[in-house]
Every structure is written in C-alpha cells, then in structure tokens.
CHARMM internal coordinates of N, CA and C (Angstrom, degrees):
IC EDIT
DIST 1 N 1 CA 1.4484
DIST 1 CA 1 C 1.5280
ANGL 1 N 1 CA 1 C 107.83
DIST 1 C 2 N 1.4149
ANGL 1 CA 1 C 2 N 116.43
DIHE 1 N 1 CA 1 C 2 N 135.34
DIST 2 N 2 CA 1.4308
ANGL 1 C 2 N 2 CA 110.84
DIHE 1 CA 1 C 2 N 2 CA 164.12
DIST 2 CA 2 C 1.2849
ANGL 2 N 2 CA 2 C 132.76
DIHE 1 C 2 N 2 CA 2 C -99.98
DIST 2 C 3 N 1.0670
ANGL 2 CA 2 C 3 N 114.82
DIHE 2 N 2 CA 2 C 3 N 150.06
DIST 3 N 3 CA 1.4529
ANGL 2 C 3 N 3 CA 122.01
DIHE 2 CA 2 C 3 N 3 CA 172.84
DIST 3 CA 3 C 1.5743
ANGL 3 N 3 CA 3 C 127.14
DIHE 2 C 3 N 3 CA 3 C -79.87
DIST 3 C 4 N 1.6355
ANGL 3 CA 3 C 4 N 118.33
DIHE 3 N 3 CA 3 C 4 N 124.40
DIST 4 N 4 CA 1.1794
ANGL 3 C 4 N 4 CA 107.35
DIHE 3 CA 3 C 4 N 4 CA -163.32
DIST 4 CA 4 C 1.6943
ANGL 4 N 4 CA 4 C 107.63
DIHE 3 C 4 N 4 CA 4 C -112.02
DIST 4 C 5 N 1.2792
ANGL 4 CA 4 C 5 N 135.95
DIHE 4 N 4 CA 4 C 5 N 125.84
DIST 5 N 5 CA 1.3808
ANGL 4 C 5 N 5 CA 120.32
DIHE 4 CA 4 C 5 N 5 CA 165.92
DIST 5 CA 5 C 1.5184
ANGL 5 N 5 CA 5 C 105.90
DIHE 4 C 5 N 5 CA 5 C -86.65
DIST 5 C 6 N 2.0646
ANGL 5 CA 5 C 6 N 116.69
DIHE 5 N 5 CA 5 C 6 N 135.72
DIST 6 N 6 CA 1.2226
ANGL 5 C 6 N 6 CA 110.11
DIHE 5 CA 5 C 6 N 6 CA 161.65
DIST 6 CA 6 C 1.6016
ANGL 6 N 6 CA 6 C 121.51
DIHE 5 C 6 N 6 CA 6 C -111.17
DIST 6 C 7 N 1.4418
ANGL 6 CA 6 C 7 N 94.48
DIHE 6 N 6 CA 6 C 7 N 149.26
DIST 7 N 7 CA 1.3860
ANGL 6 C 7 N 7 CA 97.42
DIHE 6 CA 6 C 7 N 7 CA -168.59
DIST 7 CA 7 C 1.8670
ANGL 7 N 7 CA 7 C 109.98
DIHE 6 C 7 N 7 CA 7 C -49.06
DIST 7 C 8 N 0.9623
ANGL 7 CA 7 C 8 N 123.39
DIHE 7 N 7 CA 7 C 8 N -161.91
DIST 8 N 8 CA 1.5870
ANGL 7 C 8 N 8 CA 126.89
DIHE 7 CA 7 C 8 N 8 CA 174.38
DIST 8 CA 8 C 2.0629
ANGL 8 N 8 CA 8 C 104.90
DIHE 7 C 8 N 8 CA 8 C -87.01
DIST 8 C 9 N 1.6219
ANGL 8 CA 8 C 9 N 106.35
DIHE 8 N 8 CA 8 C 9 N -29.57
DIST 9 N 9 CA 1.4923
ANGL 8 C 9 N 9 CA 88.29
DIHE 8 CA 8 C 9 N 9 CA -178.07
DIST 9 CA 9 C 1.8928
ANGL 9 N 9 CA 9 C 116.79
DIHE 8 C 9 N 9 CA 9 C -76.21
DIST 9 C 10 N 1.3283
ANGL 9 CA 9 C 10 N 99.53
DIHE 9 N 9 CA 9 C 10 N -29.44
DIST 10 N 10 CA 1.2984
ANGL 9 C 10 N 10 CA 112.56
DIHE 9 CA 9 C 10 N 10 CA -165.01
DIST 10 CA 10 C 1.7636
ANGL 10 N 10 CA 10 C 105.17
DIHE 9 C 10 N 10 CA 10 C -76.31
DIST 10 C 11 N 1.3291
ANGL 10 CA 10 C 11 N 107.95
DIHE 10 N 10 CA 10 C 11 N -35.59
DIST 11 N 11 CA 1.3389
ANGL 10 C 11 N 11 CA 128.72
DIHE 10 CA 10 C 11 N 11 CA 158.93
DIST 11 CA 11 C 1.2588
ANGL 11 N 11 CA 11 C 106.29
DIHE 10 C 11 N 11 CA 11 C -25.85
DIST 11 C 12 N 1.6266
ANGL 11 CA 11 C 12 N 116.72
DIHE 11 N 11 CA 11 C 12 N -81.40
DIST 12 N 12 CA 1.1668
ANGL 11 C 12 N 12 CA 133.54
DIHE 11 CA 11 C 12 N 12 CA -145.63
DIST 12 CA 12 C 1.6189
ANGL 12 N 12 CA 12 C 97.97
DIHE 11 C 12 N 12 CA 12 C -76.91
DIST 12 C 13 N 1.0007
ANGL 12 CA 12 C 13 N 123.52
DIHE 12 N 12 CA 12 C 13 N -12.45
DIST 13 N 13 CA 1.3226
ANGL 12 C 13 N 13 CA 146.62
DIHE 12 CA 12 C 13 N 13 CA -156.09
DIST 13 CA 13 C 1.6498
ANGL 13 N 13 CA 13 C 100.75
DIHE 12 C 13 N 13 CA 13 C -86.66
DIST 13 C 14 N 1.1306
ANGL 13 CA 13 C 14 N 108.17
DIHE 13 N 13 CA 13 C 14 N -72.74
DIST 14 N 14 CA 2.0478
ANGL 13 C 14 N 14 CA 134.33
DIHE 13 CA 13 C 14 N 14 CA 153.18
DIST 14 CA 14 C 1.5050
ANGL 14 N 14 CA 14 C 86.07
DIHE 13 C 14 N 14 CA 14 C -25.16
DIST 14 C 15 N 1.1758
ANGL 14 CA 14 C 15 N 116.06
DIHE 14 N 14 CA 14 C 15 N -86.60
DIST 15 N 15 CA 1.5905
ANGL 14 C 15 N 15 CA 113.96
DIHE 14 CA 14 C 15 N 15 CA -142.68
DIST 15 CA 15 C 1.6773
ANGL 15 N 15 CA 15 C 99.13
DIHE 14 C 15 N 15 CA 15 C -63.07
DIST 15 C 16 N 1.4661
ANGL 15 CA 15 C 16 N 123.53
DIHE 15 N 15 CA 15 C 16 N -49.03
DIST 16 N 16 CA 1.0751
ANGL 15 C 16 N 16 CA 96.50
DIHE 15 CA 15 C 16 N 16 CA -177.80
DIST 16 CA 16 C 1.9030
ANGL 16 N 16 CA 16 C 125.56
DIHE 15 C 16 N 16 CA 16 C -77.38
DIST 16 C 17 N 0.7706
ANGL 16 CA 16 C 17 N 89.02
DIHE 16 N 16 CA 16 C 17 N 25.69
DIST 17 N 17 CA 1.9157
ANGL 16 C 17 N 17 CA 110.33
DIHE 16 CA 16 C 17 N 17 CA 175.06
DIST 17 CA 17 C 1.4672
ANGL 17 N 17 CA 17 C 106.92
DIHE 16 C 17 N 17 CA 17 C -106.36
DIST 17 C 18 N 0.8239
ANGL 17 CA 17 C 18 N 133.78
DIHE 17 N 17 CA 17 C 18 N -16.87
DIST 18 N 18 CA 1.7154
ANGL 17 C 18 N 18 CA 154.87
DIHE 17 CA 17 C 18 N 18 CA 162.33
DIST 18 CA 18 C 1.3541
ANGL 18 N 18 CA 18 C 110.37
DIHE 17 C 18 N 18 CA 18 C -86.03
DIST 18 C 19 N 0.9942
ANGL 18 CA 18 C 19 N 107.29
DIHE 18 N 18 CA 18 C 19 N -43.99
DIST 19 N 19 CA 1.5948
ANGL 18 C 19 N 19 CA 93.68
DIHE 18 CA 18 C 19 N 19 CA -173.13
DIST 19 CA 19 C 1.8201
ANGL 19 N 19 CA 19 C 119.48
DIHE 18 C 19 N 19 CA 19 C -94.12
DIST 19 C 20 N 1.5892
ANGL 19 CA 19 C 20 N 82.33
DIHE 19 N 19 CA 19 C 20 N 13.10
DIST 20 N 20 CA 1.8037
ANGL 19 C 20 N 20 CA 99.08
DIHE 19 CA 19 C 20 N 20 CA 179.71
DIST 20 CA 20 C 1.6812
ANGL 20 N 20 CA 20 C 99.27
DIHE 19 C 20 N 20 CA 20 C -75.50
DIST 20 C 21 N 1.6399
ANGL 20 CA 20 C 21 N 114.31
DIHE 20 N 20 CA 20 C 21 N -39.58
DIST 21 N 21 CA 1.1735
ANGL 20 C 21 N 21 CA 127.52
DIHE 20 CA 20 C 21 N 21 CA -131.46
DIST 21 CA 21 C 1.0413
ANGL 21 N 21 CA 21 C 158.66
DIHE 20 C 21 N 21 CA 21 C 51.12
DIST 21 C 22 N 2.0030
ANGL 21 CA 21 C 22 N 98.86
DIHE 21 N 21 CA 21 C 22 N 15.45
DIST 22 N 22 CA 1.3738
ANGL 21 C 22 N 22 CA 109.28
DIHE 21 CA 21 C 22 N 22 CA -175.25
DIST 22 CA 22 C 1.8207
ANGL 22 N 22 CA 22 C 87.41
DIHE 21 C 22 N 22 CA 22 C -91.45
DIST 22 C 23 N 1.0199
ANGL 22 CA 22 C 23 N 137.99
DIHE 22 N 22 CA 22 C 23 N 35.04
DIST 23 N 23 CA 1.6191
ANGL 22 C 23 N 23 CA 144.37
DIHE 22 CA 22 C 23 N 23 CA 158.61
DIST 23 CA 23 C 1.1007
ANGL 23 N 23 CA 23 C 115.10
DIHE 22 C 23 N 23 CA 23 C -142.32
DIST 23 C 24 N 1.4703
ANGL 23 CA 23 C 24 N 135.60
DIHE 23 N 23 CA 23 C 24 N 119.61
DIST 24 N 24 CA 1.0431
ANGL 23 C 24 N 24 CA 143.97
DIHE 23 CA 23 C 24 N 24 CA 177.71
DIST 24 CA 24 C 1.5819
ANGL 24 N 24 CA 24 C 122.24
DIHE 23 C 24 N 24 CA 24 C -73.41
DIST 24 C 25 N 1.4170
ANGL 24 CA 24 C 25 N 120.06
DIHE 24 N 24 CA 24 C 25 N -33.00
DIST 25 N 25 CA 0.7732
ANGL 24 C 25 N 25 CA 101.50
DIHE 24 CA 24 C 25 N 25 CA 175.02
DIST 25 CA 25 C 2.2297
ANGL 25 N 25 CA 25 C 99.16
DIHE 24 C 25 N 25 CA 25 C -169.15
DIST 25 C 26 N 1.3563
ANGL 25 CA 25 C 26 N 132.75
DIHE 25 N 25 CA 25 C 26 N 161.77
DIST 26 N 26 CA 1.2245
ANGL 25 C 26 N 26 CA 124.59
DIHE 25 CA 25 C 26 N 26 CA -136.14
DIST 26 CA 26 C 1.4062
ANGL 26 N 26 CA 26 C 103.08
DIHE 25 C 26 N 26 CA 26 C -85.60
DIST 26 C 27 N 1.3478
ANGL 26 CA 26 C 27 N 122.79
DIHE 26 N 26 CA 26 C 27 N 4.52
DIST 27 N 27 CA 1.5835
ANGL 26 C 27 N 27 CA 131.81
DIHE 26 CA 26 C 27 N 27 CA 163.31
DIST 27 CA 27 C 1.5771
ANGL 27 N 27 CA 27 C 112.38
DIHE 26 C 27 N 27 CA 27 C -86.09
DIST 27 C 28 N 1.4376
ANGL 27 CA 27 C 28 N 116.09
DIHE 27 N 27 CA 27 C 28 N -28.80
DIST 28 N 28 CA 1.4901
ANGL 27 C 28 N 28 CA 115.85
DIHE 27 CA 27 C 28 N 28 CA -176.19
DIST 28 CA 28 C 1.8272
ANGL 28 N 28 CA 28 C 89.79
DIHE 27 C 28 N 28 CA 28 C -70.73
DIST 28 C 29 N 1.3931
ANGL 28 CA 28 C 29 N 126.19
DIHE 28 N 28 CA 28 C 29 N -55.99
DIST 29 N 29 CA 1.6837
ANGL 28 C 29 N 29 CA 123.51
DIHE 28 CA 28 C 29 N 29 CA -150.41
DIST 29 CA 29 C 1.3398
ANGL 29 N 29 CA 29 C 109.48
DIHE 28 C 29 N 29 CA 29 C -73.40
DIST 29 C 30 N 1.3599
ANGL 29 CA 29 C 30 N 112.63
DIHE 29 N 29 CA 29 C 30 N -23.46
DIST 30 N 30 CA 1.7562
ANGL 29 C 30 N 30 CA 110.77
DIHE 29 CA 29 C 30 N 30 CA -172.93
DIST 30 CA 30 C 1.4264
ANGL 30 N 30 CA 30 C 86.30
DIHE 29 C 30 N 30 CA 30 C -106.79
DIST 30 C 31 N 1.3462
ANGL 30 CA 30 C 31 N 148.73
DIHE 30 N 30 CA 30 C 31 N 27.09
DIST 31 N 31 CA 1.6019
ANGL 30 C 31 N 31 CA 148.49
DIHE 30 CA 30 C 31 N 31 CA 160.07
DIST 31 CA 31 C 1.5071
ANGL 31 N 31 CA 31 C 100.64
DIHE 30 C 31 N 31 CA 31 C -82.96
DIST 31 C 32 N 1.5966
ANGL 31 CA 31 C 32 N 106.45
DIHE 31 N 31 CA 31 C 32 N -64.43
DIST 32 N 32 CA 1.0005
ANGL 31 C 32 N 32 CA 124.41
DIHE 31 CA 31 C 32 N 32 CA 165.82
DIST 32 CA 32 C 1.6949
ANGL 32 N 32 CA 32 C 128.97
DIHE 31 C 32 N 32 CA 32 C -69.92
DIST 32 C 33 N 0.8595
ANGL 32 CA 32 C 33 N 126.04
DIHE 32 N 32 CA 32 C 33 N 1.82
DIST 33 N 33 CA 1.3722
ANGL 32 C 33 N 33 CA 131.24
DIHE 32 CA 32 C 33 N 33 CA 145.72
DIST 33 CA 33 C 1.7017
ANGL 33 N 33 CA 33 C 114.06
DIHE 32 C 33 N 33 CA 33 C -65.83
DIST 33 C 34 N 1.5971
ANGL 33 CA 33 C 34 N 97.18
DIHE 33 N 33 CA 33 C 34 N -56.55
DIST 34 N 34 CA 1.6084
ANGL 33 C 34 N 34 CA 99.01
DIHE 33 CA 33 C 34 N 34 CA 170.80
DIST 34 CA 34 C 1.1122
ANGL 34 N 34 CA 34 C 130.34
DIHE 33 C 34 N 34 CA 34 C -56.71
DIST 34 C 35 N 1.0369
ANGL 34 CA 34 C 35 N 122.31
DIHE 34 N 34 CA 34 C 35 N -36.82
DIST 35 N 35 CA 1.6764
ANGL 34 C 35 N 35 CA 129.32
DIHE 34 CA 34 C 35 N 35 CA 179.13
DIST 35 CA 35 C 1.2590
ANGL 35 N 35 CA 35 C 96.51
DIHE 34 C 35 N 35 CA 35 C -87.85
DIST 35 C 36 N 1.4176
ANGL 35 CA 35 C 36 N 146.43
DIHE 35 N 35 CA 35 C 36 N 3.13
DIST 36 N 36 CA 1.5781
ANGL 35 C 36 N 36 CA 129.09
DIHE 35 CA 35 C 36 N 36 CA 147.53
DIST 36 CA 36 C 1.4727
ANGL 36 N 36 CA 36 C 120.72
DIHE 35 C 36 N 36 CA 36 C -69.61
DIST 36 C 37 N 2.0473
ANGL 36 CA 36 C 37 N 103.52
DIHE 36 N 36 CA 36 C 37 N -40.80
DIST 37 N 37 CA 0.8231
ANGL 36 C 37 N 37 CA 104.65
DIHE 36 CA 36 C 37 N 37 CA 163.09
DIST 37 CA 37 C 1.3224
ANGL 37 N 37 CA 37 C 146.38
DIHE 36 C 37 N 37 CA 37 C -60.30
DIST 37 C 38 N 1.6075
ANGL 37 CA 37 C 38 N 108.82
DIHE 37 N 37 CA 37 C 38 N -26.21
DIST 38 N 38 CA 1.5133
ANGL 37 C 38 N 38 CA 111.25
DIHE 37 CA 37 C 38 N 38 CA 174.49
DIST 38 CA 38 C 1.7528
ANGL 38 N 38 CA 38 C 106.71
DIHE 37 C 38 N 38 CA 38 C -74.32
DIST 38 C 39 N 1.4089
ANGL 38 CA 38 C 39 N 114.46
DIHE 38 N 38 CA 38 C 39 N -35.79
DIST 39 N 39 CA 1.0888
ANGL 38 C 39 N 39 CA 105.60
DIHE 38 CA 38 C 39 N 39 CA 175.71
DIST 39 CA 39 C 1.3945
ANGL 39 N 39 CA 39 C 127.16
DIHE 38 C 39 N 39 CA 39 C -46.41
DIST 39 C 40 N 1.4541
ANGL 39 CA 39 C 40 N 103.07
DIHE 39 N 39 CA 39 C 40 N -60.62
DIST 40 N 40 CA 1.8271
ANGL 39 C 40 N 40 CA 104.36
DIHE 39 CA 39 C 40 N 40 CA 168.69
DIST 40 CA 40 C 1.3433
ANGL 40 N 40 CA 40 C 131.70
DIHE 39 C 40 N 40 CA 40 C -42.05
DIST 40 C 41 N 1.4483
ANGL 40 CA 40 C 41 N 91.29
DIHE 40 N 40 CA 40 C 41 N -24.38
DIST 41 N 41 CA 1.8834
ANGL 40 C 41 N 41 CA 100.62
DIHE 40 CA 40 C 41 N 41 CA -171.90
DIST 41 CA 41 C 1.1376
ANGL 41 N 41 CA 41 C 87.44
DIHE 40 C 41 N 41 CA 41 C -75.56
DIST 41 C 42 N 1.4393
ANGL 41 CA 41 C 42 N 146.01
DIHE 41 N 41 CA 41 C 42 N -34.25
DIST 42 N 42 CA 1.5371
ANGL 41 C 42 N 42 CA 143.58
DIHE 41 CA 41 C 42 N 42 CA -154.06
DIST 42 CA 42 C 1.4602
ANGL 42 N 42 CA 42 C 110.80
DIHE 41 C 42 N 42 CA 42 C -86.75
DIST 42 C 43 N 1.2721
ANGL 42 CA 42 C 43 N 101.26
DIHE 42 N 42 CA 42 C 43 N -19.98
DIST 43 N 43 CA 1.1177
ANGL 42 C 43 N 43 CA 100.47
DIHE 42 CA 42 C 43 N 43 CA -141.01
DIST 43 CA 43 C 2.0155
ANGL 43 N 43 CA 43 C 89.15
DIHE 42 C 43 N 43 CA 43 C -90.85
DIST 43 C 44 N 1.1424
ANGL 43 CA 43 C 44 N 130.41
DIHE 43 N 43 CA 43 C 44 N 131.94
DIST 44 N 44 CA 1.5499
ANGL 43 C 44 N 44 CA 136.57
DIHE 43 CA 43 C 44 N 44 CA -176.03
DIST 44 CA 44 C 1.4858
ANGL 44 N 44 CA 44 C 110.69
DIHE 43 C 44 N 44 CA 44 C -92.51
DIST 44 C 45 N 1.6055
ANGL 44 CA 44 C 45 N 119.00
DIHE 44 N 44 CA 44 C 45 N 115.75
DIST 45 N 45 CA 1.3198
ANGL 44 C 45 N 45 CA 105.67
DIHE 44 CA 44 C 45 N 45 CA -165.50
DIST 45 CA 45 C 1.7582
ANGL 45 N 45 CA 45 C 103.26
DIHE 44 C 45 N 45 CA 45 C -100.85
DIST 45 C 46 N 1.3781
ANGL 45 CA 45 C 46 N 145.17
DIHE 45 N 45 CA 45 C 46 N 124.82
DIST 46 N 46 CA 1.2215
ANGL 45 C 46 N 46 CA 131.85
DIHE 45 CA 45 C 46 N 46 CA -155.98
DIST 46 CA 46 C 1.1708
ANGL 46 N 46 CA 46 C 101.84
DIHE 45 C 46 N 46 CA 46 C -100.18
DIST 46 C 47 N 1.1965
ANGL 46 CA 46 C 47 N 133.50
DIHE 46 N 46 CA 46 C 47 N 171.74
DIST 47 N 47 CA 1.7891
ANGL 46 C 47 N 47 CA 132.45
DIHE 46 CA 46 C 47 N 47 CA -176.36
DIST 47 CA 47 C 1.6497
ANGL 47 N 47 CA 47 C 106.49
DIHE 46 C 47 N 47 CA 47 C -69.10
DIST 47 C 48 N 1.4109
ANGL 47 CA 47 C 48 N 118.18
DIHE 47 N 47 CA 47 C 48 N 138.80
DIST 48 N 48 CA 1.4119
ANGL 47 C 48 N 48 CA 113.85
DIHE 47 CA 47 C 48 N 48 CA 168.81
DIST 48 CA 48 C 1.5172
ANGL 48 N 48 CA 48 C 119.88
DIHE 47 C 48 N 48 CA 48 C -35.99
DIST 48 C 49 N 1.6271
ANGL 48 CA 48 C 49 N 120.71
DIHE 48 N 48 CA 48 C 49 N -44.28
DIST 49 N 49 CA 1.3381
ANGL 48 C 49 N 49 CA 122.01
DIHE 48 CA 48 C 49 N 49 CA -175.11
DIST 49 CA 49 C 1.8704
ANGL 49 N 49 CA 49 C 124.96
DIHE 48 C 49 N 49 CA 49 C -94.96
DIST 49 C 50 N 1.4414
ANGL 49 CA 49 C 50 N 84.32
DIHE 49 N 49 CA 49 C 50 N 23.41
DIST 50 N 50 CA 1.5736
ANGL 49 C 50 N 50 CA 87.89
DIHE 49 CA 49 C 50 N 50 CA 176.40
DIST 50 CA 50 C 1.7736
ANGL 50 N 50 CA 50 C 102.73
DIHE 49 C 50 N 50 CA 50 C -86.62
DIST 50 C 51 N 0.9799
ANGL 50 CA 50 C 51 N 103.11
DIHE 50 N 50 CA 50 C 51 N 152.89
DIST 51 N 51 CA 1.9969
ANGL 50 C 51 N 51 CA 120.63
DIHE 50 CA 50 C 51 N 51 CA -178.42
DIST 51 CA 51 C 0.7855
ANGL 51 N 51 CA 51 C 110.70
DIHE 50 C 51 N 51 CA 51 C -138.81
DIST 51 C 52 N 1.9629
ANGL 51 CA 51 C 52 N 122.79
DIHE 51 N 51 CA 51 C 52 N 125.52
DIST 52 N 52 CA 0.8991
ANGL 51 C 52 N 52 CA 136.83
DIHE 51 CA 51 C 52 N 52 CA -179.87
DIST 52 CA 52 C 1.5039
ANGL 52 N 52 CA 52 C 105.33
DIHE 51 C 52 N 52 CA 52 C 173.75
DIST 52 C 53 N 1.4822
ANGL 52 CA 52 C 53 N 115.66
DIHE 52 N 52 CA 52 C 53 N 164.13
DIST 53 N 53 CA 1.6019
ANGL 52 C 53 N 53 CA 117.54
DIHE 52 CA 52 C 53 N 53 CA 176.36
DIST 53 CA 53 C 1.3578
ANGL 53 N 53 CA 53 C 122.46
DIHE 52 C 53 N 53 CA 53 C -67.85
DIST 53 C 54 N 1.1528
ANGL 53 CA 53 C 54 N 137.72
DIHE 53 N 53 CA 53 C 54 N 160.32
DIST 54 N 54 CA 1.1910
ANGL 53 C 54 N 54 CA 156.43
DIHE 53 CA 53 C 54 N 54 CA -165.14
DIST 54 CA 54 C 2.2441
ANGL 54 N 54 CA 54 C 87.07
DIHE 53 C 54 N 54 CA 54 C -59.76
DIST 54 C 55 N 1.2390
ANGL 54 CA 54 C 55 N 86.97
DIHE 54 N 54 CA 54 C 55 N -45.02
DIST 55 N 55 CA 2.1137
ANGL 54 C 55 N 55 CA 77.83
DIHE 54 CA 54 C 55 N 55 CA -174.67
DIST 55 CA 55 C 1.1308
ANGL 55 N 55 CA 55 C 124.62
DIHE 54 C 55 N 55 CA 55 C -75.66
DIST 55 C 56 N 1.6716
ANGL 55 CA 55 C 56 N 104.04
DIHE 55 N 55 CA 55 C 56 N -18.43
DIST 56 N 56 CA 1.7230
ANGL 55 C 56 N 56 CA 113.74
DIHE 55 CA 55 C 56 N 56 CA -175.54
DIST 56 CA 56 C 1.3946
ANGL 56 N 56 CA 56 C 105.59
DIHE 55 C 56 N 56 CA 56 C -83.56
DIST 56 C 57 N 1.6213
ANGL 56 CA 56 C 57 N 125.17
DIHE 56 N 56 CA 56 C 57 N -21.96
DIST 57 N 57 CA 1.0453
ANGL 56 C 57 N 57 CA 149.32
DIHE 56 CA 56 C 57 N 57 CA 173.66
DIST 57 CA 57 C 1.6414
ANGL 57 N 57 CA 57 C 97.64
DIHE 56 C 57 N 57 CA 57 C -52.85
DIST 57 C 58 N 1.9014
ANGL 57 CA 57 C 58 N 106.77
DIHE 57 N 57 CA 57 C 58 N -90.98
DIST 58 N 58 CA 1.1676
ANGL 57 C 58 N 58 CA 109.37
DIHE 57 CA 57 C 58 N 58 CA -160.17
DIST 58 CA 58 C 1.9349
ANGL 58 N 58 CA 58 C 112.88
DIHE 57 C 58 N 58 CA 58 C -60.88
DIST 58 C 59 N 1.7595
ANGL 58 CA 58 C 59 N 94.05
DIHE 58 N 58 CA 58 C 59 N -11.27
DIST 59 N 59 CA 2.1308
ANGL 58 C 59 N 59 CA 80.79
DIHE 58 CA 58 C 59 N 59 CA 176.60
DIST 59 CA 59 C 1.6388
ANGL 59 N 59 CA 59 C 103.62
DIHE 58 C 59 N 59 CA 59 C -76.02
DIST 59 C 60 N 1.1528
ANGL 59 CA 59 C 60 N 118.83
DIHE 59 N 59 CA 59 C 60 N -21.89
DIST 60 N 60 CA 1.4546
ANGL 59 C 60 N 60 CA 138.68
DIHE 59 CA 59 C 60 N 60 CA -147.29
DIST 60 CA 60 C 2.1323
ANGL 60 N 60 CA 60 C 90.19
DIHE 59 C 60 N 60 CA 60 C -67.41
DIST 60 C 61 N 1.7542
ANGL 60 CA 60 C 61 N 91.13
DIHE 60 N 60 CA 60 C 61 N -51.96
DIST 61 N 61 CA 1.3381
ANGL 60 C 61 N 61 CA 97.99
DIHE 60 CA 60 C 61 N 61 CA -169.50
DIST 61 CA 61 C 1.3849
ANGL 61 N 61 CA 61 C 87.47
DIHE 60 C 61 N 61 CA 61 C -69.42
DIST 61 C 62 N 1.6852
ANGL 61 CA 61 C 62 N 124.00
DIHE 61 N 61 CA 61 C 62 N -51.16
DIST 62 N 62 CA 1.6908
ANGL 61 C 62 N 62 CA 99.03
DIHE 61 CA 61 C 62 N 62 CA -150.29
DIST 62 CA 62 C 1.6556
ANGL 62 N 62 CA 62 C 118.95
DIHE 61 C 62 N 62 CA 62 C -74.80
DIST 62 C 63 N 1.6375
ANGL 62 CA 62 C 63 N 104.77
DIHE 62 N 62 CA 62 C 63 N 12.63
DIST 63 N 63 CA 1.2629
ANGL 62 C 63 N 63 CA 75.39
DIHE 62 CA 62 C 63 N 63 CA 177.96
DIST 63 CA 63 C 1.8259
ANGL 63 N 63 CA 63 C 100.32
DIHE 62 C 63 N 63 CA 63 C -114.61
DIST 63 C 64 N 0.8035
ANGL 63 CA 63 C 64 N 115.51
DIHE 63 N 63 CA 63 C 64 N -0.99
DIST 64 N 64 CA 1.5874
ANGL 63 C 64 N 64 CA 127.89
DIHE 63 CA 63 C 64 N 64 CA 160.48
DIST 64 CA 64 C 1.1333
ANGL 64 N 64 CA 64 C 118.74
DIHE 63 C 64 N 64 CA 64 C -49.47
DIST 64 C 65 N 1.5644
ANGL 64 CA 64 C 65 N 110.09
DIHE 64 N 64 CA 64 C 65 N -51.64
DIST 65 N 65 CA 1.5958
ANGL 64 C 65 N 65 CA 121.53
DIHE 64 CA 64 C 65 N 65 CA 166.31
DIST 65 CA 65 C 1.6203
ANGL 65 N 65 CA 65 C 124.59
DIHE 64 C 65 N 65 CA 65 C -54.70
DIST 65 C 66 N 1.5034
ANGL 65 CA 65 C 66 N 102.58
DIHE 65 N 65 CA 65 C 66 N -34.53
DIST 66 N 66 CA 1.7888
ANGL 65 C 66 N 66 CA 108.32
DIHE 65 CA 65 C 66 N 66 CA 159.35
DIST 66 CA 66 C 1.5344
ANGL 66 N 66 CA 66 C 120.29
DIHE 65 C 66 N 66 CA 66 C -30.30
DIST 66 C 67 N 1.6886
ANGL 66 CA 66 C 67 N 86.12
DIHE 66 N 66 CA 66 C 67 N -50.97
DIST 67 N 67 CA 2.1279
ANGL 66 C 67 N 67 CA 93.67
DIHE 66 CA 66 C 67 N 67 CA -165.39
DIST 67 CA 67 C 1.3913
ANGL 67 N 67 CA 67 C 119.70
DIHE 66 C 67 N 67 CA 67 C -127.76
END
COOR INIT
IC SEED 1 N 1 CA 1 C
IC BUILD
C-alpha cells in the first residue's frame, strides 16, 4: 500500500467531501476519484464533426480502444 501526502488544497478538498457525508471515510473519496479517473481515460472523445448513429459511434470507440 502506498502512502500519499496531500498538498493543503486537495486536503481541504477531502475534508470538505467528508463532511458532506456522502463519503464515509478518506479511502472511500480518493477510490472514487480513481475510478472517475479510469473512467475518463476510457472514455474516447470523437471530433465534434464526426456523423454517425449512436452504434457506429460506440463500435467506432470500441475498436480504437483495441490500439
């Protein structure tokens, strides 16, 4: 497991994400920070002027994601 130091903004950031209580505790919010982040990485953004259906779209990304 690693150990993380946070700066004072990201800090303050945690605590008030804790004190929402929609995080229980400072392993649940930066878990879920990560898995936003992997999401985005996944996620394939296509040019505004590409056209096509919603399926040509999502094969478009999955096969991009191959390579």
């Amino acid at each position: 497991m690693k150990q993380i130091t946070l700066t004072p903004a990201p800090e303050k950031l945690l605590e008030k994400l804790l004190n929402t209580g929609k995080y229980n505790t400072a392993q649940v919010a930066i878990a879920r920070a990560f898995q936003l982040l992997a999401e985005e990485d996944d996620d394939i953004k296509l040019p505004s002027y590409f056209q096509g259906t919603e399926s040509a779209k999502k094969l478009l990304k999955e096969k991009v994601k191959k390579y």
